[in-house]
C-alpha positions as CSV (number, residue, x, y, z in Angstrom):
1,X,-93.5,-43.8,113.0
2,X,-95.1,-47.0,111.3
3,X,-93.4,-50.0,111.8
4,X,-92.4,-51.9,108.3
5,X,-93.5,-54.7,106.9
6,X,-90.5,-55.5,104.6
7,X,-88.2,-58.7,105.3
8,X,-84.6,-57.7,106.4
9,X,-81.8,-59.9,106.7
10,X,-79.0,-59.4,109.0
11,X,-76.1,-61.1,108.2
12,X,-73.0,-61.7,110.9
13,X,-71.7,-65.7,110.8
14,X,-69.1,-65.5,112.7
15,X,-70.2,-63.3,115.6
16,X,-67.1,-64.0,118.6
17,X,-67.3,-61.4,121.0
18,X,-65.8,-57.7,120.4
19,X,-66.6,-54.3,119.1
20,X,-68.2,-55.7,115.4
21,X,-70.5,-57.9,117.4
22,X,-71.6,-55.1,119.8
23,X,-72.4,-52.7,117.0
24,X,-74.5,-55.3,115.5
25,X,-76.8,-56.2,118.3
26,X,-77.0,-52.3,119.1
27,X,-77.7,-51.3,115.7
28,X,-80.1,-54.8,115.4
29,X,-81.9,-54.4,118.2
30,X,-82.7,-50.4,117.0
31,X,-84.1,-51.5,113.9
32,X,-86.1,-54.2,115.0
33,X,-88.3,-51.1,116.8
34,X,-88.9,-50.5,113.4
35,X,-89.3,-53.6,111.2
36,X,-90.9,-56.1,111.6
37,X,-89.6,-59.0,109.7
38,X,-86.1,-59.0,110.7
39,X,-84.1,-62.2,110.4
40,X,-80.4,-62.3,112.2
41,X,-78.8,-65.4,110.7
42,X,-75.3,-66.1,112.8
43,X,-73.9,-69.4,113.0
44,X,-74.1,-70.2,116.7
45,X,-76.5,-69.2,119.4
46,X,-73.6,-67.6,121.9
47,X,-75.3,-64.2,121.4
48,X,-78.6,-64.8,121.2
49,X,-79.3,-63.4,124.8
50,X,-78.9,-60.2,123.8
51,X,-81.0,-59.8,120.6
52,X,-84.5,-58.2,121.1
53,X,-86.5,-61.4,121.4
54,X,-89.2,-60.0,118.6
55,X,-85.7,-61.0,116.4
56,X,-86.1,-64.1,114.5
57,X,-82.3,-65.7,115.0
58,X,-81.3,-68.9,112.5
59,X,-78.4,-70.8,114.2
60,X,-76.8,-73.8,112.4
61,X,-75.8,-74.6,115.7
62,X,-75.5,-74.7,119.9
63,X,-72.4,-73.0,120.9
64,X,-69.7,-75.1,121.6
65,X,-66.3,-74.1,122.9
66,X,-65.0,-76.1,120.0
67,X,-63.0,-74.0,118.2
68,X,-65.0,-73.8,114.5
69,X,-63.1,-71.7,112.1
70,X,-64.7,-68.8,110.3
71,X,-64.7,-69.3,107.1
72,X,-66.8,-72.2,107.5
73,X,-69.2,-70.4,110.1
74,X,-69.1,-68.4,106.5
75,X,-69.9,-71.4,104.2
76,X,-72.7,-72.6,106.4
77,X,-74.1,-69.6,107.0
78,X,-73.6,-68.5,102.8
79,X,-75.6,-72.1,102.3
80,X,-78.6,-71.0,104.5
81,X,-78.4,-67.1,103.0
82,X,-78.6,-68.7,99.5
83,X,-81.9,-70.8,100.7
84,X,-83.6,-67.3,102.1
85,X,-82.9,-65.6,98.7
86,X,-84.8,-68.5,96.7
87,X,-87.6,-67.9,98.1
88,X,-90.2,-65.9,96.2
89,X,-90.4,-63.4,99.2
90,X,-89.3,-59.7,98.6
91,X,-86.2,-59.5,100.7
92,X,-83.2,-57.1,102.2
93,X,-79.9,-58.0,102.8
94,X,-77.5,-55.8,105.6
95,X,-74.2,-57.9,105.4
96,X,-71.7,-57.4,108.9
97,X,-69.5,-59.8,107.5
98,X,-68.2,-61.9,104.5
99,X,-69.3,-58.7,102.7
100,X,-67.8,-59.9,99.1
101,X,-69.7,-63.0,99.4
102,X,-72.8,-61.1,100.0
103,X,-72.6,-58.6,97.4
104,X,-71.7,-61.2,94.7
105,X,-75.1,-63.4,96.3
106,X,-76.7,-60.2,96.0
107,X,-76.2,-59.6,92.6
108,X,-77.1,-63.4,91.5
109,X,-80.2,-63.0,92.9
110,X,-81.0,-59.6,92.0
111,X,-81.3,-58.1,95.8
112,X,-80.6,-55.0,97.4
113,X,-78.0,-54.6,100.0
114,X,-76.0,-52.6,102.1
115,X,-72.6,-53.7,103.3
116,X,-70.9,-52.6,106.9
117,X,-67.2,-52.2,106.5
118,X,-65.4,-52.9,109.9
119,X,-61.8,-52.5,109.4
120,X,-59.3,-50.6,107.8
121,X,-58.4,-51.6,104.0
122,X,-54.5,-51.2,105.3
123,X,-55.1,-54.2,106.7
124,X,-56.8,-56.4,104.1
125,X,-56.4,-55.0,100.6
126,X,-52.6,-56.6,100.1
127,X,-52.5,-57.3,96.1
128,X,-53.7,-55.7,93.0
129,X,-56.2,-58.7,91.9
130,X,-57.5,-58.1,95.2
131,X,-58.1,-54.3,94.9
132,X,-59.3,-54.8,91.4
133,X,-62.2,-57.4,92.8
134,X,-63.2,-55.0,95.2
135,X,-62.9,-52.0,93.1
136,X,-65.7,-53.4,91.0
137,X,-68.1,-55.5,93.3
138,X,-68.1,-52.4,96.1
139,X,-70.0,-50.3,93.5
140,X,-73.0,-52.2,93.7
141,X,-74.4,-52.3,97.5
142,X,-77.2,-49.6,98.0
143,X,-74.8,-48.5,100.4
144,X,-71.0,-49.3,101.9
145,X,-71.0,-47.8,105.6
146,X,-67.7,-47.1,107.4
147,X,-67.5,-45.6,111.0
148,X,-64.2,-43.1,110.8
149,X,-63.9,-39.7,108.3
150,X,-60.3,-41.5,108.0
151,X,-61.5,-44.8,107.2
152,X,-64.0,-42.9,104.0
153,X,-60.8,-41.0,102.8
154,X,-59.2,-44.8,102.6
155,X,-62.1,-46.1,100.9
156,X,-62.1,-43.3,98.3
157,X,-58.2,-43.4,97.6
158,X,-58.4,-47.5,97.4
159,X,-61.8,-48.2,95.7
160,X,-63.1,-45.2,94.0
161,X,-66.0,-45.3,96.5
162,X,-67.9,-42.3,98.4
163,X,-69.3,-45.1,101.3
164,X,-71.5,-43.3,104.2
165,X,-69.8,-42.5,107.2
166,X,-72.1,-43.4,110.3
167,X,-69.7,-43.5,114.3
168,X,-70.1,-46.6,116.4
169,X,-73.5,-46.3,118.9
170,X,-72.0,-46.4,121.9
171,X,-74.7,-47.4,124.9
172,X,-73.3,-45.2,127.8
173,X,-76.0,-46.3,130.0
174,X,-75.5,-50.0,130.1
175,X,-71.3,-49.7,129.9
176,X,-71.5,-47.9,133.5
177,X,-74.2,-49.8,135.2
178,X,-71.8,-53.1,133.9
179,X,-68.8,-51.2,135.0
180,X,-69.9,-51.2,138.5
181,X,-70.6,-55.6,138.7
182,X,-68.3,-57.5,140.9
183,X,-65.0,-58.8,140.1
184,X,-64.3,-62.3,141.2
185,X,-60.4,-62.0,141.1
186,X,-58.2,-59.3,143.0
187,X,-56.1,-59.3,140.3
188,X,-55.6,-55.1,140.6
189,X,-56.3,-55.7,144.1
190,X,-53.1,-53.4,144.7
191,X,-53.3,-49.6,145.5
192,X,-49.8,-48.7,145.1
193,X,-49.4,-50.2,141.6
194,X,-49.8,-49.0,137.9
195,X,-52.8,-51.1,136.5
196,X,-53.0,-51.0,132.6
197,X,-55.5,-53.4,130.7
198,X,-56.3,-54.2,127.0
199,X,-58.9,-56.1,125.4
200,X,-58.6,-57.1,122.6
201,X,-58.6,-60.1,120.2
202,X,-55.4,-62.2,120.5
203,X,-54.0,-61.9,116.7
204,X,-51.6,-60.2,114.9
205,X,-53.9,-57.9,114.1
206,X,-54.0,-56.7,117.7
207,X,-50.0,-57.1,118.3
208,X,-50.1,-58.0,121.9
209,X,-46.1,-58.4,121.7
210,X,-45.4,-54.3,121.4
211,X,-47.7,-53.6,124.8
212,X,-45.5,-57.0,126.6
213,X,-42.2,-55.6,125.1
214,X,-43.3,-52.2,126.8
215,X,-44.3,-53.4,129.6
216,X,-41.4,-55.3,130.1
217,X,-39.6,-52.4,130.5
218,X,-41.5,-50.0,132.6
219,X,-42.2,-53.4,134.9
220,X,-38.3,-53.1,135.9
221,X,-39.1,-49.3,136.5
222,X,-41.8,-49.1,138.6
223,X,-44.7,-51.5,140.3
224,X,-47.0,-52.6,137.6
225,X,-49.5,-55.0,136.5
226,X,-51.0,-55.8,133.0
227,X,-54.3,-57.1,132.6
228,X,-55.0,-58.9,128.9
229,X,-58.5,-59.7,128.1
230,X,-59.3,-61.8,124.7
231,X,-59.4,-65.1,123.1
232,X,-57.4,-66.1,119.6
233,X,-54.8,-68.2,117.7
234,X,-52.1,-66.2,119.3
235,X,-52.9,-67.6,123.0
236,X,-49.6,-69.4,123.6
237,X,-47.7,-66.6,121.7
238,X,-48.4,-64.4,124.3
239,X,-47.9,-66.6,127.1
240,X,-44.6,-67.9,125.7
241,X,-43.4,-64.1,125.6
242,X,-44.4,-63.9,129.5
243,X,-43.1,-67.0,130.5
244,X,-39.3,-66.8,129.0
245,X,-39.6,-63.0,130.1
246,X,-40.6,-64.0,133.7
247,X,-43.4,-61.3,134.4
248,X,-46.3,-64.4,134.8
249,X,-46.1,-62.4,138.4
250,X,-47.2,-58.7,136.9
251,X,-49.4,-59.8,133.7
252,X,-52.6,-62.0,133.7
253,X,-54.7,-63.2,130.6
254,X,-58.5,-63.7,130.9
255,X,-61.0,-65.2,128.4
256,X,-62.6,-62.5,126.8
257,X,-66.0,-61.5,128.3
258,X,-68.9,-59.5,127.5
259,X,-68.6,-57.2,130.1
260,X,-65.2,-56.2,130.1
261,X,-66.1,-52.7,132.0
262,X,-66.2,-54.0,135.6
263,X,-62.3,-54.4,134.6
264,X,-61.3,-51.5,132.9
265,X,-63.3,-49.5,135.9
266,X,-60.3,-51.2,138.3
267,X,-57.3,-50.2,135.8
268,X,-55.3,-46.8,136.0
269,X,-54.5,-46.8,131.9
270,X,-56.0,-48.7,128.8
271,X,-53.3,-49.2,126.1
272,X,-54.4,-50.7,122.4
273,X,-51.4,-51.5,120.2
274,X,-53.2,-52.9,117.0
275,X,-51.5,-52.5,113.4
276,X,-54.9,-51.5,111.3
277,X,-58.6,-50.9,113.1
278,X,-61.8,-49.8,112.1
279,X,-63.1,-47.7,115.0
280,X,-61.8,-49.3,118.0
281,X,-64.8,-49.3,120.2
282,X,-62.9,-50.2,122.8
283,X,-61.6,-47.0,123.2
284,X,-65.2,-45.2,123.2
285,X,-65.9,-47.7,126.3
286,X,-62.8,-46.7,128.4
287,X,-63.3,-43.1,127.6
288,X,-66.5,-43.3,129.1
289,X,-65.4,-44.5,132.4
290,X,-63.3,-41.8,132.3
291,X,-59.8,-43.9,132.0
292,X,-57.1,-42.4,130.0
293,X,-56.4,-44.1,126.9
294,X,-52.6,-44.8,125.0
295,X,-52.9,-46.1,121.0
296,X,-51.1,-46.9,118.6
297,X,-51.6,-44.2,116.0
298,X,-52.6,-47.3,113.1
299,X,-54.9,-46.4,110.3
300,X,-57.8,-45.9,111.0
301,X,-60.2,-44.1,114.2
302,X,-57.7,-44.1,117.1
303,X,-56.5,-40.6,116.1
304,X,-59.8,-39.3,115.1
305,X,-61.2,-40.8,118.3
306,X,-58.4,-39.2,120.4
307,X,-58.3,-35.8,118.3
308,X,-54.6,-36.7,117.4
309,X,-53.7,-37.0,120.9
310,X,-55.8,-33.7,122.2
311,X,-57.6,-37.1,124.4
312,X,-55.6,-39.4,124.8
313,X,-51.7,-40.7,123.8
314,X,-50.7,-41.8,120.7
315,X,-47.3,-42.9,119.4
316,X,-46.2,-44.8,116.3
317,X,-46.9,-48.6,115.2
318,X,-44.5,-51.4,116.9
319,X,-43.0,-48.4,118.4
320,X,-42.8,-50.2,122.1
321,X,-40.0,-48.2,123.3
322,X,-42.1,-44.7,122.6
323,X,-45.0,-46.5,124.1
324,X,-42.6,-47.1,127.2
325,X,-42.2,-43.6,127.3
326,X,-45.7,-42.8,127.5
327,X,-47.0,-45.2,130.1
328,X,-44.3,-44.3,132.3
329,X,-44.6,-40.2,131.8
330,X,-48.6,-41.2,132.5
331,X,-47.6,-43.0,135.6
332,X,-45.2,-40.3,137.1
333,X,-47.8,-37.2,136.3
334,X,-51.3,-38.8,137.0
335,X,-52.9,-35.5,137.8
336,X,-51.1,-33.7,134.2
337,X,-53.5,-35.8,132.5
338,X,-56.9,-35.2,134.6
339,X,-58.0,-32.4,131.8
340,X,-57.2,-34.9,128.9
341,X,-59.5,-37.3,130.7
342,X,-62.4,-34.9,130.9
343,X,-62.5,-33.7,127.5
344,X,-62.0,-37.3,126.1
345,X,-65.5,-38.5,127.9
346,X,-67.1,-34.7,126.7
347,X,-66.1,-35.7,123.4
348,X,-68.7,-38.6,123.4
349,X,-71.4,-36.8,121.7
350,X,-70.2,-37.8,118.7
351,X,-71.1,-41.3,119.4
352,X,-74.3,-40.9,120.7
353,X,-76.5,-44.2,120.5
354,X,-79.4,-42.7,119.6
355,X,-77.9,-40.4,117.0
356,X,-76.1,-43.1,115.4
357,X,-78.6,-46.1,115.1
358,X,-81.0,-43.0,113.5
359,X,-78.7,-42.6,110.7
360,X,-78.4,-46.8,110.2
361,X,-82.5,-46.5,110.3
362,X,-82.3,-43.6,107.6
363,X,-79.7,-45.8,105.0
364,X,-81.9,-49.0,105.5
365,X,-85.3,-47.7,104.7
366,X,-83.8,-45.5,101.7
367,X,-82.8,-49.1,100.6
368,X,-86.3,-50.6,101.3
369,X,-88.0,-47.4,99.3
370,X,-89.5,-45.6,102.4
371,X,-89.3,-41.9,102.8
């Protein structure tokens, strides 16, 4: 195939670490085989590593651990989107985040653009004016893409909207060769123990409290240890709810990382106890190192992910007690889950890298008029 000479902006301000981010620099990187005039504009340069080099990347910034909120890694990175669309030059717009803002920049400046949805609208569509704005701004984008059949069925119910349904790449490849990477604390160091682990963003999103309360309980049962990977507001929450439970012994928190798989590859179980998701990608990645997965059953992808619980556990929302009662029925009859296991990583062919970054190649050149 040809490569294109069209200018393509990619737009992701606020890029922190987590599944969004990975899905951007995989699906980034797999058009820039194909385009040449690709521009990533994000607001700091912590992910710049990882972005094919041929990539032009606009930073407002060095990374700093200073904490910079995100809506003004938004703002500043809105100002320098507005200054690319003045200019006379035929240009593209694929919008990761702040997708309103986009679409109403889009519109001003009479571009086309297609918009990435990443999480379920359970968990930000809240008020009628809201629904109303989105109702009529989301018909205009070339294309809205989702990643979950569930996730399109909320979209069409909340928006009138038919968006295209396109699964998270997952890069098998690179998640086992990281799995296998040295870990510099012994942590899960412990045979005779039950090691669970999440990863996840620390926010109420997330609900880190259901998985302690849980835990809690099955830590007065039977030998345990719970391993929290992340970074967010709810920091000291979390470590409030350990300290006044006294289990600092049994659970440890870690900044979140960009190779969280050398971890996961040490636990037993990965648990996820979020209120809404998108596709949890997080999921995909334990799956294929062959760890046996417990989720809350929240709108939307961990039941379509997990077949409703033909590959992994599910149980319902806040509903630590029934979580409990999972870990511990996982812990007592290891081998009872083995077949779940198998068929959970076989299932993985849906998510195919290749397969997937093919059908975000298709939508973007349908946008930029190529056959």
């Amino acid at each position: 195939m040809k490569t294109i000479n069209k200018k393509l902006i990619i737009f992701m301000p606020a890029m922190e670490g987590g599944g969004v981010e990975k899905n951007t620099i995989i699906i980034t990187n797999y058009l820039s085989k194909f385009i040449n005039d690709i521009e990533f504009i994000t607001f700091d340069d912590k992910f710049n590593k990882f972005l094919n080099k041929k990539i032009k990347i606009t930073n407002f910034k060095k990374y700093s651990k200073n904490k910079t909120s995100k809506y003004y890694k938004y703002l500043v990175c809105l100002i320098i989107l507005i200054k690319r669309l003045l200019t006379k030059k035929k240009t593209y717009l694929f919008a990761f985040q702040a997708n309103v803002y986009c679409i109403i920049l889009a519109l001003i400046f009479n571009k086309k653009i297609i918009t990435r949805s990443n999480s379920s609208p359970s968990g930000w569509n809240k008020s009628y004016l809201k629904n109303l704005i989105f109702k009529i701004l989301f018909k205009y984008p070339e294309k809205i893409i989702v990643n979950s059949e569930k996730f399109k069925r909320e979209f069409i119910k909340h928006f009138s909207i038919n968006p295209k349904m396109i699964y998270n790449p997952v890069n098998r490849s690179e998640i086992l060769i990281k799995s296998k990477m040295k870990i510099n604390n012994n942590f899960f160091s412990k045979k005779k123990c039950l090691k669970i682990i999440n990863v996840a963003r620390f926010t109420d999103q997330k609900d880190h409290i259901t998985l302690l309360k849980a835990f809690n309980i099955i830590n007065k049962i039977i030998p345990s240890k719970l391993l929290l990977i992340g970074y967010g507001s709810n920091k000291f929450k979390i470590l409030d709810y350990i300290k006044k439970n006294k289990i600092n012994e049994n659970v440890k928190l870690i900044d979140y990382t960009f190779n969280p798989y050398k971890y996961i590859a040490k636990s037993n179980l990965f648990v996820l106890t979020s209120l809404y998701e998108g596709l949890p990608n997080v999921l995909l990645e334990s799956m294929v190192l062959k760890k046996y997965v417990i989720s809350s059953n929240c709108p939307t992808g961990p039941s379509e992910i997990l077949d409703n619980g033909r590959y992994g556990g599910l149980f319902p929302v806040k509903n630590y007690k029934n979580l409990s009662e999972k870990i511990l029925d996982f812990a007592n009859n290891k081998k009872k889950y083995n077949k779940k296991v198998l068929d959970a990583y076989k299932s993985l062919k849906r998510f195919d890298e290749e397969k997937n970054c093919q059908l975000y190649l298709i939508e973007v050149k349908k946008m930029l008029g190529i056959n």
